[in-house]
C-alpha positions as CSV (number, residue, x, y, z in Angstrom):
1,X,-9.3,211.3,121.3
2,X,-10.3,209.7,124.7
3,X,-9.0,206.1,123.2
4,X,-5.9,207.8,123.1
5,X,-5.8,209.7,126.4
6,X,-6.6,206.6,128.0
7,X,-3.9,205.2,126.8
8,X,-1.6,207.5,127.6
9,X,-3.2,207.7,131.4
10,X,-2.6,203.9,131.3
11,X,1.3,203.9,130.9
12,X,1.4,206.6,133.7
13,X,-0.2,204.1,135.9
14,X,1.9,201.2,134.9
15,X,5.2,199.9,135.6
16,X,7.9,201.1,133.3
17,X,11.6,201.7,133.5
18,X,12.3,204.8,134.4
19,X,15.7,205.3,132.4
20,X,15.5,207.7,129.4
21,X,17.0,204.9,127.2
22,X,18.7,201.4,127.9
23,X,21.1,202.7,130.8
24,X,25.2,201.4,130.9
25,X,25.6,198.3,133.2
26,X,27.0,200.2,135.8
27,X,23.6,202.4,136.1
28,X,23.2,200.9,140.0
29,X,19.9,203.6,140.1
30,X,18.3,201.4,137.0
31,X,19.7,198.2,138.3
32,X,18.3,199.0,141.8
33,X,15.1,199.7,140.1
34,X,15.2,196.4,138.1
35,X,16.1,194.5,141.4
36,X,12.4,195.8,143.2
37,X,15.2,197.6,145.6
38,X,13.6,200.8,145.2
39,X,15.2,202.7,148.6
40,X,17.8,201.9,147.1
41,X,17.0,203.6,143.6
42,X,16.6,206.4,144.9
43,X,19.1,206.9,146.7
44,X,21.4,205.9,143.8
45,X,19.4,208.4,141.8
46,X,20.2,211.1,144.2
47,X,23.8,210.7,144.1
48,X,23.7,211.1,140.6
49,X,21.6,214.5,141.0
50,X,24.0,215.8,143.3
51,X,26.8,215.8,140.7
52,X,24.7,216.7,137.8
53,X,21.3,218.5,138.7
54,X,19.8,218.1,135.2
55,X,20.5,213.6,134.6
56,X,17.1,213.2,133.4
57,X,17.5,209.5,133.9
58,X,17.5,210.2,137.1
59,X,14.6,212.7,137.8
60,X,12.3,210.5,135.5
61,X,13.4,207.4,138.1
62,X,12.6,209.5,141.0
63,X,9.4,210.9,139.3
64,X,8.1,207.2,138.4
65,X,8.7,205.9,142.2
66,X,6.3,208.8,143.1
67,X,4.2,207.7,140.4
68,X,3.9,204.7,142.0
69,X,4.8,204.7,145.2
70,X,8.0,202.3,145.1
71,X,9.9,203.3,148.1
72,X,8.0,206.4,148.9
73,X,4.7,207.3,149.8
74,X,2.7,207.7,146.1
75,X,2.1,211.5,145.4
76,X,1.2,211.7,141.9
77,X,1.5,215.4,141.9
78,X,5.1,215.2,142.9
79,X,5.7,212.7,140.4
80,X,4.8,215.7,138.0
81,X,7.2,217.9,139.4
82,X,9.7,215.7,139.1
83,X,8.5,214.6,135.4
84,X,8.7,218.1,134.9
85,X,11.9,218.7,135.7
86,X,12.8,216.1,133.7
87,X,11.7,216.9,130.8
88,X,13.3,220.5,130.8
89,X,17.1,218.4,130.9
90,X,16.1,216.7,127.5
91,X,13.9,213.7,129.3
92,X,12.2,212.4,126.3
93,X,9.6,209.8,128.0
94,X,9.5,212.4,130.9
95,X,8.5,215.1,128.5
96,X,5.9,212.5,127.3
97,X,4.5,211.6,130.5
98,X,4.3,215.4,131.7
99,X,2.6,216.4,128.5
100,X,0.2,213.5,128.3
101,X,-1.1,214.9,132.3
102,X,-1.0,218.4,131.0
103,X,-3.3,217.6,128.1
104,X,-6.2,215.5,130.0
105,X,-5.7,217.5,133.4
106,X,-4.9,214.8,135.6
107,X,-2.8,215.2,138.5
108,X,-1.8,218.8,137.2
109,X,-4.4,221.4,136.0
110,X,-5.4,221.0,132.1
111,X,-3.6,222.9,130.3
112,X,-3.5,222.1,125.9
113,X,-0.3,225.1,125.5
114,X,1.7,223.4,128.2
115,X,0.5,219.7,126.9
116,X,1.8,221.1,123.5
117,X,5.0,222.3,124.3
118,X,5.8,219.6,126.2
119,X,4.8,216.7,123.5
120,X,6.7,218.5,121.0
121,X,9.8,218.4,124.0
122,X,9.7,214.7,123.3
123,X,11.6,215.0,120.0
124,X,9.6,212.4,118.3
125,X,8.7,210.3,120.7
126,X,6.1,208.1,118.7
127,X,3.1,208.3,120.9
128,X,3.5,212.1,121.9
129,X,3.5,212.8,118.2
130,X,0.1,210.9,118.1
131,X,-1.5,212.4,121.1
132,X,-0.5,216.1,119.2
133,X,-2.6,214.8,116.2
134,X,-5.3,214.2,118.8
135,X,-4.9,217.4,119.9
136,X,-4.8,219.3,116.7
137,X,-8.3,217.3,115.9
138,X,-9.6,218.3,119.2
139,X,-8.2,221.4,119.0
140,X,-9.1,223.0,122.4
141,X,-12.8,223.0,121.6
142,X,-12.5,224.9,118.1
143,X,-12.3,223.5,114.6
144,X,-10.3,220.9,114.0
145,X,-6.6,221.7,112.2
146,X,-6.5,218.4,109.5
147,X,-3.7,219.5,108.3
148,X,-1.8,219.8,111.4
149,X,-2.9,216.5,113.0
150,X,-1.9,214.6,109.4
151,X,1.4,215.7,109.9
152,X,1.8,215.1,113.4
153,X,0.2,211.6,112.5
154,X,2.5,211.0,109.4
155,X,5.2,211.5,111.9
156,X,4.6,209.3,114.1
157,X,3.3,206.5,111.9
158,X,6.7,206.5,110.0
159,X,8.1,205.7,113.4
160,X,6.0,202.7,113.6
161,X,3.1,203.7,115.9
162,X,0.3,202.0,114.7
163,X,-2.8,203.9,115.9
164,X,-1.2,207.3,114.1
165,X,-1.0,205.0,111.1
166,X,-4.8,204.1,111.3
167,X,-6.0,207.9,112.1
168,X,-3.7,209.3,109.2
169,X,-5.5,206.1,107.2
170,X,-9.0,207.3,108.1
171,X,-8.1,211.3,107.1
172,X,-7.2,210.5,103.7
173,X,-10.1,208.2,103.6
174,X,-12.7,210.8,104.4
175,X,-10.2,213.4,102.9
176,X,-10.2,215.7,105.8
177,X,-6.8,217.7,106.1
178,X,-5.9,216.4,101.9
179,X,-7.3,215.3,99.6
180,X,-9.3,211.7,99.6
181,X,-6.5,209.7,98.5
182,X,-8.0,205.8,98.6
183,X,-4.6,204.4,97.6
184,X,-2.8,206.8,100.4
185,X,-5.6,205.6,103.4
186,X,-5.4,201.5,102.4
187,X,-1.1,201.8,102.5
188,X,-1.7,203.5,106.1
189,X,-4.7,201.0,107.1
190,X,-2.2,198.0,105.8
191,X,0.6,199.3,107.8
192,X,-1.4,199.3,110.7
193,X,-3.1,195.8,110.4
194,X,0.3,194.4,109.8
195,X,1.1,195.7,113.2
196,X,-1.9,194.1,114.8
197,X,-4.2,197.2,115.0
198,X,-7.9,195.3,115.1
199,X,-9.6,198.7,113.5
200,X,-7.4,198.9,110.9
201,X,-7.6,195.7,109.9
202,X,-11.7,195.4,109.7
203,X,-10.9,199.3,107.4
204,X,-8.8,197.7,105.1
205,X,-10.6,194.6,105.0
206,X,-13.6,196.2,103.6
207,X,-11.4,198.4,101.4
208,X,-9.7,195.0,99.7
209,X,-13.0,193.6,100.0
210,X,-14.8,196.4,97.7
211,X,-11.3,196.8,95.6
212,X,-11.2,200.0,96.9
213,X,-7.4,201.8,97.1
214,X,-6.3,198.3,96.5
215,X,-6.5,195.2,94.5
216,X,-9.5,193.2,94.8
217,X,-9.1,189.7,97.3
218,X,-12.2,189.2,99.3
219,X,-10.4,185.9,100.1
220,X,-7.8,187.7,102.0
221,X,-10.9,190.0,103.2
222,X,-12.0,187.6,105.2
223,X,-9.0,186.2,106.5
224,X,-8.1,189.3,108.1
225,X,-11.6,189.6,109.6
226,X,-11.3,186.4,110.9
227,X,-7.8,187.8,113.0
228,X,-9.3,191.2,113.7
229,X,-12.6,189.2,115.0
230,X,-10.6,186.6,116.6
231,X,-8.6,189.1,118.1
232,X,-12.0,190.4,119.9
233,X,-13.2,192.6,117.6
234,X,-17.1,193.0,117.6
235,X,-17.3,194.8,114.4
236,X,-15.1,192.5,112.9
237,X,-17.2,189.6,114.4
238,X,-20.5,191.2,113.2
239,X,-19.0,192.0,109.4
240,X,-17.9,188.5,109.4
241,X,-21.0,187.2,110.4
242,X,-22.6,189.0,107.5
243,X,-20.2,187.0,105.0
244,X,-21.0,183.8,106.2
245,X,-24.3,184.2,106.6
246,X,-24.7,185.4,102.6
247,X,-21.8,183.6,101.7
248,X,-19.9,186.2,99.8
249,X,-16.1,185.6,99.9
250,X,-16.4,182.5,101.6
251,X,-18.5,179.6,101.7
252,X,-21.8,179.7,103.2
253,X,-21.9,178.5,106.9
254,X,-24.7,179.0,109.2
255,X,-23.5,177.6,112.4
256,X,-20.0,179.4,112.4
257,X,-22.1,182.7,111.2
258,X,-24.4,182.1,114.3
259,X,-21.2,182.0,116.8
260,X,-19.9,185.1,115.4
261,X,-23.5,187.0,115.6
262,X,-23.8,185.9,119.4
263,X,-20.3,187.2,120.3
264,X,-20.9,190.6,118.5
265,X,-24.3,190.5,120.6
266,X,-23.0,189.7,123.9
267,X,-20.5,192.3,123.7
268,X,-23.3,195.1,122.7
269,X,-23.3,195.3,118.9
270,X,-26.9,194.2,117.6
271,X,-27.6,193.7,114.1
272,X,-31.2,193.3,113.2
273,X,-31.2,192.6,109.5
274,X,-28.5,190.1,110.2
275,X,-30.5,188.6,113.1
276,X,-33.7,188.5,110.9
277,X,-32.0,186.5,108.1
278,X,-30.1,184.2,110.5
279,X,-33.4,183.6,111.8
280,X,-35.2,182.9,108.8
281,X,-32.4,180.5,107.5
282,X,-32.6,178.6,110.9
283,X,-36.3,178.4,110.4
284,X,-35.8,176.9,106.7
285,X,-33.4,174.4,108.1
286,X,-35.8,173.2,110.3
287,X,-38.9,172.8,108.1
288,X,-39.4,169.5,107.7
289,X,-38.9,168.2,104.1
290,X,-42.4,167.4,101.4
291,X,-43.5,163.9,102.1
292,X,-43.0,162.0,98.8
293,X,-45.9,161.6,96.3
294,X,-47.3,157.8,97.1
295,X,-46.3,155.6,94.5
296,X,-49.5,154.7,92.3
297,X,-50.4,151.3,90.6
């Protein structure tokens, strides 16, 4: 859940159009915006308010230079208010971005009802339906509702958002919320791998690894380690590590299995059954080889 929240805190504090959707060319408030000309945004914006009060393009531009602080003095709780209002004219993104603040209490008072209805204001907007299957796992402190975060996670993995795809994955894994459904959790894990989710590719690694949910190919198993670990990884790097140290789906190779080990090390993960046969495979390496027997008469 806080992976997820800090994501969604993250694209509050980052540049982003403001526009509900690609605007016409003759939006001058989005093309002011574009330009860095953001006095000028504004005002544009605010010419458009005064002939319709509820142009949600326009209150989520006003509510992201507050955001910000492009051509106004940054006042994150305004931006809210404007956000706000946004998002009660049909501001999809706006609805996002208020319920996302609503739901992990910053820069408006915590508040899961109002984080709710607002996310579900976002008419499928991908990552507000995965923050609601966050939500429905967190659940406000009581016990989780499975069955309302897979849905909320089907949703938005069928739109294409990859780290609903992975959490709906790991549910039918474990078979919380359904029924275990190995088959079910690989399709969602391969979805998501395909998509470049590092998590979900070391899951379904070890899924087509073990030929579980899907057809046996340790071969590819190890290939898409190698991307997830590549990618940065560390538990792809340490179950890689493993596999060339043992040689199992791949050919042995101690040096490469050592370079994998460190980086899984230095970025906290310790391992100390692989360390300790890493170890002892180093120390047969170096042990010098019998003399020969002396030739006799």
């Amino acid at each position: 859940m806080r992976a997820r929240l800090a994501l969604a805190l993250a694209l509050l504090a980052s540049p982003a159009p403001a526009a509900e959707s690609t605007p016409p060319a003759a939006d001058l408030a989005f093309g002011a915006y574009q330009r860095g000309d953001f006095v000028a945004a504004r005002g544009e914006a605010e010419k458009r308010l005064a002939a319709n009060p509820k142009d949600a393009a326009a209150l989520t531009l006003i509510g992201r230079l507050y955001l910000d602080g492009q051509g106004v003095a940054r006042d994150r709780a305004q931006a809210m208010q404007w956000f706000r209002r946004a998002a009660d004219a049909g501001g999809r993104d706006a609805a996002y971005f208020f319920g996302a603040a609503a739901l992990t209490g910053r820069d408006i008072a915590k508040d899961h009802a109002l984080a709710r209805a607002y996310l579900e204001k976002a008419q499928d907007h991908p990552a507000a339906l995965e923050l609601l299957g966050e939500a429905s796992l967190e659940n406000d402190g009581k016990e989780p509702d499975f069955a309302r975060a897979i849905g909320y996670f089907r949703r938005a993995a069928q739109l294409d958002n990859s780290d609903a795809a992975y959490a709906l994955a790991l549910l039918y894994k474990t078979g919380r919320g359904a029924a275990a459904d190995p088959a079910e959790a690989a399709n969602w894990l391969r979805k998501a791998s395909e998509a470049g989710h590092t998590a979900a590719m070391v899951e379904f690694a070890i899924m087509e690894f073990n030929g579980v949910g899907v057809t046996r190919d340790r071969a590819d198993a190890v290939k898409l380690l190698r991307r997830a670990a590549t990618a940065g990884n560390i538990v792809a790097q340490n179950r890689l590590a493993r596999l060339l140290a043992e040689g199992l789906g791949v050919e042995k190779n101690h040096s490469e299995a050592m370079l994998w080990n460190s980086r899984a090390k230095a970025a906290g993960l310790v391992d100390d059954k692989l360390d300790a046969l890493l170890a002892a495979a180093t120390a047969a390496a170096q042990k010098p080889a019998p003399a020969a027997p002396a030739a006799t008469k």
